[in-house]
Structures are given as C-alpha cells and as structure tokens.
C-alpha positions in Angstrom: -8.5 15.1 28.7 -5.0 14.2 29.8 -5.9 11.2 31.4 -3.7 8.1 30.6 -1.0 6.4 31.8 3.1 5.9 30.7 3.3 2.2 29.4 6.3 0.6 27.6 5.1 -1.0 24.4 6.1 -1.7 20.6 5.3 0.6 18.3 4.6 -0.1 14.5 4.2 3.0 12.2 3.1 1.3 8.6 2.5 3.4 5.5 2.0 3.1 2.0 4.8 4.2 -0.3 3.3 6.0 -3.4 -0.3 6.2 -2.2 0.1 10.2 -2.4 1.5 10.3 -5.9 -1.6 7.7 -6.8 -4.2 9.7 -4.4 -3.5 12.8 -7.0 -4.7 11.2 -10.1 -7.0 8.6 -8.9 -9.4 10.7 -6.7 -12.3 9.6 -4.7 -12.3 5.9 -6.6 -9.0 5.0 -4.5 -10.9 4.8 -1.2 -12.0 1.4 -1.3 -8.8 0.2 -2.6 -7.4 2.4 0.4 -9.7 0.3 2.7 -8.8 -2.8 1.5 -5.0 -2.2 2.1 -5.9 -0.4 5.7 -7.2 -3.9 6.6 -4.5 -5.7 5.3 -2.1 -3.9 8.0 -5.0 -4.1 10.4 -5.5 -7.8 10.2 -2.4 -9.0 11.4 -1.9 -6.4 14.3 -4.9 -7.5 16.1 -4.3 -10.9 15.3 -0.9 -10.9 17.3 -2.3 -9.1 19.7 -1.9 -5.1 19.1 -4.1 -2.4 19.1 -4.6 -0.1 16.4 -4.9 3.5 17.7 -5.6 5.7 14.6 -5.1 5.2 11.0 -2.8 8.1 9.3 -3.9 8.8 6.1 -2.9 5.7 4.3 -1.0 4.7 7.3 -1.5 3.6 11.0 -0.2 4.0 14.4 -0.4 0.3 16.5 1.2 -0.6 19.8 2.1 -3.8 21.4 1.5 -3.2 25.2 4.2 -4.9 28.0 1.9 -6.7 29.9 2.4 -9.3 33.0 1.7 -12.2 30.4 3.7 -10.9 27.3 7.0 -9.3 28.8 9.4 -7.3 26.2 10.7 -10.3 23.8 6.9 -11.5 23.4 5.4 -7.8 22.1 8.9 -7.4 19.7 8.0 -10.7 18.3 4.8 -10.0 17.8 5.3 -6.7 16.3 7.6 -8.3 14.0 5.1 -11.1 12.8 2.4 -8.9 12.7 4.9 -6.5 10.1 5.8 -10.1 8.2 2.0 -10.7 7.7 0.6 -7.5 7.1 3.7 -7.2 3.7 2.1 -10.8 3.1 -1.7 -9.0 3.3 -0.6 -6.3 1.4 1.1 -8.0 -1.3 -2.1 -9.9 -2.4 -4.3 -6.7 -2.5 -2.2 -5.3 -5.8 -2.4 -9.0 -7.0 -5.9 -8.4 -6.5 -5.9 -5.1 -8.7 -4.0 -5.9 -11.9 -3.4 -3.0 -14.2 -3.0 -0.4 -11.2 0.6 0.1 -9.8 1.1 -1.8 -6.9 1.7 0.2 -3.6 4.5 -1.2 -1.0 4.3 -1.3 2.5 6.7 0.3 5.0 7.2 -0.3 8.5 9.4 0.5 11.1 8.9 -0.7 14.2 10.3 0.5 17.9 10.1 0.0 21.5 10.0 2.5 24.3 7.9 4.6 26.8 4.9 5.9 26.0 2.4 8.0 27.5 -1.0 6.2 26.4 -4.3 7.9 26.5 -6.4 11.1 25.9 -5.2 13.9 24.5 -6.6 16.9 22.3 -9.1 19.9 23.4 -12.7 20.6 25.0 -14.7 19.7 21.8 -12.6 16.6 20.6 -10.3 14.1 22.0 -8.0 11.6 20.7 -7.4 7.7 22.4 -3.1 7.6 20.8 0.2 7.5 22.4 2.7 10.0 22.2 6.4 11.1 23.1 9.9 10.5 21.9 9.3 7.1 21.2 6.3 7.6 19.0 8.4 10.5 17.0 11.5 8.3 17.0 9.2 5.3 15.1 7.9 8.0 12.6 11.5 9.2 11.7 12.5 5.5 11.1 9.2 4.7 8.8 10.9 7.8 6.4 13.9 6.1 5.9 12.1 2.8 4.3 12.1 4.1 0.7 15.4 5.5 0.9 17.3 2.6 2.6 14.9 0.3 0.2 13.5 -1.9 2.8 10.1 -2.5 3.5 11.3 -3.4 7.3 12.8 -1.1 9.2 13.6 -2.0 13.1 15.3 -0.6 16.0 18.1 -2.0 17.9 15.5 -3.0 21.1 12.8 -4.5 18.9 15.8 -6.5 16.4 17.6 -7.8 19.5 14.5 -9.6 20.3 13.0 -10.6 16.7 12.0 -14.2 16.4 13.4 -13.9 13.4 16.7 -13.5 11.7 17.9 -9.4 11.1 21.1 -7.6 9.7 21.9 -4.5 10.6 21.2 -1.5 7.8 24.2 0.9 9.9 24.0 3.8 11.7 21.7 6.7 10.7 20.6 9.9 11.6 17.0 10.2 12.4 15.8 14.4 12.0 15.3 15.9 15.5 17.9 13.3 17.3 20.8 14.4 18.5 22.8 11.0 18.0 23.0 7.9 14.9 20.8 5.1 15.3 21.8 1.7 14.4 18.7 0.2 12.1 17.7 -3.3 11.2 16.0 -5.6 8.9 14.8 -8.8 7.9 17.5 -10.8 7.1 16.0 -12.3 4.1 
C-alpha cells in the first residue's frame, strides 16, 4: 500500500452519456450491451499502447505513460487516436442494436503528473493513478454533453494532436482556481 511511483502520462477519462438514464429502465439485461461498449473504448487504448486502470461504471480511467521510446508528442497522439477509434468502436455497437437508443461516447483527454500505483486499505488495494491531473481530466469529461462534443482536450495534449483541433474557449473546471482553454477535433 502506497507503493508507486510519480510518472507523467496522458490521461483519457471516457464515459457513456445516457447510460444512467437507460441503466434505470433497462436493468440487469443492459450488462452485456455494457460489456460490449466497455470493449469498444478498451480496444483501441491497448492497441495504441495505453493501459486501462479501472473501468468506472460505464466509463474508464486509461493512461498513456512517457516512456524513453514514446516521449510527450507520441502518448498525445496516441491518446488522441485511441479516442478517434474508440468513437469509431462505439458507433457500430448502437448500429449493432437497432431499436435501442444509441449511447454517445465522451472523452476528454489530459496530460500531467501522476502518482501511479497502489492505493486503498489493509483488506483491498487499488492498481490507478491519482492527483490533480487525474481530477482535472474528470472535470473536463463533464463538460462533453454541455459543450456538445464528444472530444474534449487540454491545451498540452491539443498542442501535440496529430490531428487538426479548434479551440472550444476558456472554461471553468469545479475545484480550479483559474479558466482552462479546451479543444476539439477540428472536424
């Protein structure tokens, strides 16, 4: 307990929007279609690299570690494909399921310090990463519904996106003391 280490790494907090609402009337029967979205956002994160560290519900926590062989602009990138794909994944599981309301995708994704490893009590520990980062990622993945993007970045992960972003503004993110600028895909 408590052992672990402060890396630098990008973070990707991904969530369904409307799962709750849907969890309420559905019941039990909406686990597999839960599984099947869970490994649509899985998937991709592996595949560029990332490492799941616990799944949230109908959400998951994933980092991108710095490493000698994948500096900064390497892990952004592949944070960002890995977000690209996993909207891809996730658009073909409500294909897959006509007649029940689709459920969109939201990711914001971040780059900071982290401290990486066990945490929790006597009886049970948790393998995650936490700190201000961490919260700072969760604040932005709130903000998808209401800025209406299925995308949301931070100015450290955007500035090195293989892709092409525009800037959503400033906005305040609860328990920061100062505006963020935010980003998206461009297209």
């Amino acid at each position: 307990r408590g052992d672990g280490t402060t890396i630098t790494a990008a973070l990707c907090f991904a969530d369904l929007r409307g799962f709750t609402a849907l969890a309420d009337t559905a019941g039990m029967a909406l686990l597999g279609r839960l599984n099947q979205h869970l490994e649509a956002m899985t998937g991709p994160v592996t595949k560029q690299g990332g490492e799941v560290l616990k799944f949230l519900g109908d959400g998951l926590l994933a980092v991108f570690p710095i490493t000698d062989e994948r500096p900064k602009k390497a892990v952004c990138a592949a944070a960002v494909y890995a977000a690209q794909e996993a909207l891809l994944r996730n658009v073909s599981v409500n294909r897959s399921r006509p007649g029940e309301p689709p459920l969109d995708l939201d990711v914001a994704l971040h780059y900071g310090d982290v401290f990486y490893g066990n945490i929790g009590d006597t009886s049970r520990l948790d393998f995650t990463v936490i700190g201000p980062a961490v919260n700072e990622a969760s604040r932005m993945e709130a903000l998808c519904g209401e800025l209406d993007c299925s995308i949301i970045m931070s100015e450290a992960v955007a500035a090195a996106s293989p892709v092409p972003v525009r800037s959503l503004g400033r906005h305040c993110l609860r328990g920061l003391a100062s505006a963020r600028e935010l980003f998206t895909l461009a297209s």
